[in-house]
N, C-alpha and C positions, 0 to 999 in steps of 0.2 A: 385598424390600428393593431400594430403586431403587440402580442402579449405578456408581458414582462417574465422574465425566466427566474423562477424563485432560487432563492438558493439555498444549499439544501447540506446536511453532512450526515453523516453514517452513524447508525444508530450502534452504541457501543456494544452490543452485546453481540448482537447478528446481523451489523451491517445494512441494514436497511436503510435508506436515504430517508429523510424527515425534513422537515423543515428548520432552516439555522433558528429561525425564531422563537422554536419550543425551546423551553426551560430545560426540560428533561434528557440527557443524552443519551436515553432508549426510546426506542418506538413504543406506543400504546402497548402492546402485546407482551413485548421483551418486561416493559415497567409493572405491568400488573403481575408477569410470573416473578419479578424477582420480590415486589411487594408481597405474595403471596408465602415465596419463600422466607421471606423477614420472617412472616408470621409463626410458619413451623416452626423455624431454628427455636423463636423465641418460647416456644410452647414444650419445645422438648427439652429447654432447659428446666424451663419449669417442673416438666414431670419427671426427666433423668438426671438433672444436676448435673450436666456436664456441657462441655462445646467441644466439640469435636476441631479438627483446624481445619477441613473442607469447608464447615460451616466461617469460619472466621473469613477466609475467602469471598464467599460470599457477601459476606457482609463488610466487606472493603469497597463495596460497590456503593454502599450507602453515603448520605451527608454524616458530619459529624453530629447535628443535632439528632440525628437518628440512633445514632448510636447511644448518646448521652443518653436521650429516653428509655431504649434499651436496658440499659444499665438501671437507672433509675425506676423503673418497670418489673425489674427481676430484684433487685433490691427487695425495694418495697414489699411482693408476693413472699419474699424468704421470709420476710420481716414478721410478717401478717402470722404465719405460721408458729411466732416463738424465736427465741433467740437462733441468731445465724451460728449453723454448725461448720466444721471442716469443709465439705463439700461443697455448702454453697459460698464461700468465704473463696474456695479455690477455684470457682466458676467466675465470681468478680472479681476477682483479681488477673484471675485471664483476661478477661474484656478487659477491663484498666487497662494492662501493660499493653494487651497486642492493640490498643488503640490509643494508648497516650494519654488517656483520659486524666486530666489534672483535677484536684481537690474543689478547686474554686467550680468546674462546671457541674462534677457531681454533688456536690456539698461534702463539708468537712463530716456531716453527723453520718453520709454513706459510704464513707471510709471503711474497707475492713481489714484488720490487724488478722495475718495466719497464725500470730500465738495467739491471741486473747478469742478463740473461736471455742464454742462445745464442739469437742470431740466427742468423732461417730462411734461409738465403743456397743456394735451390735453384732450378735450372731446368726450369719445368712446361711442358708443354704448350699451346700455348694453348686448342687443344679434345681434347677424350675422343675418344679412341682407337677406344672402341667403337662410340659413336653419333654422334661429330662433332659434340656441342655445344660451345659456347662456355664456360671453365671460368677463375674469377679465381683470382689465386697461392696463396691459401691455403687451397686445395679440398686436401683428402687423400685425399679420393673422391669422383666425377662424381655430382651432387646426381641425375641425372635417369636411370642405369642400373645406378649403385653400382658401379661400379670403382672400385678401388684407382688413386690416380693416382702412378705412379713417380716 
């Protein structure tokens, strides 16, 4: 008995044929690196306060639930720390726009307002300490040897 011929489509990332019946429109390999990548972006916001738009990219690859949690995940960690300043106020507010993200998915209480935010009114460095780069105001860590900047 001849064998039935699966059918199959391209895995969106690097084109790998998979099966139409997985869920996922990446191969195993492609899904774990960009899973993995989720996890950076989301870690370097946490420690740099910022999203770069490479990183937003990225992260257009994701579902929208994905995202939402995101959102509400970096929220919550800013939260944790004391009232939301400038910088992380302008970190979600990026997410929001570049993802649409409406009121009703985040909730209305992780809504943030860029006037009613504490402003960052600190005096940096103008270079790292460690290595003597050159370091702009709203670095929280020297991009280029990872200190912590006072």
């Amino acid at each position: 008995m001849a064998r039935a011929k699966e059918e199959t489509k391209n895995c969106a990332e690097c084109g790998r044929k998979i099966p139409i019946s997985e869920e996922s429109d990446y191969c195993k390999k492609c899904d774990d690196a960009l899973d993995k990548r989720f996890n950076e972006i989301e870690s370097n916001i946490f420690v740099f306060k910022e999203l770069m738009d490479h990183e937003i990219e990225v992260l257009k690859k994701f579902d929208d639930e994905d995202i939402v949690d995101l959102y509400k995940n970096v929220y919550d960690k800013f939260a944790e720390e004391g009232p939301i300043d400038e910088n992380e106020a302008k970190v979600l507010k990026k997410v929001q726009v570049s993802f649409g993200l409406s009121e009703s998915a985040i909730g209305k209480d992780r809504l943030v307002d860029l006037e009613n935010v504490v402003k960052v009114e600190r005096k940096r460095p103008e270079k790292c300490l460690k290595c003597d780069q050159k370091l702009e105001d709203d670095f929280n860590y020297c991009p280029y040897c990872g200190i912590k900047i006072e």
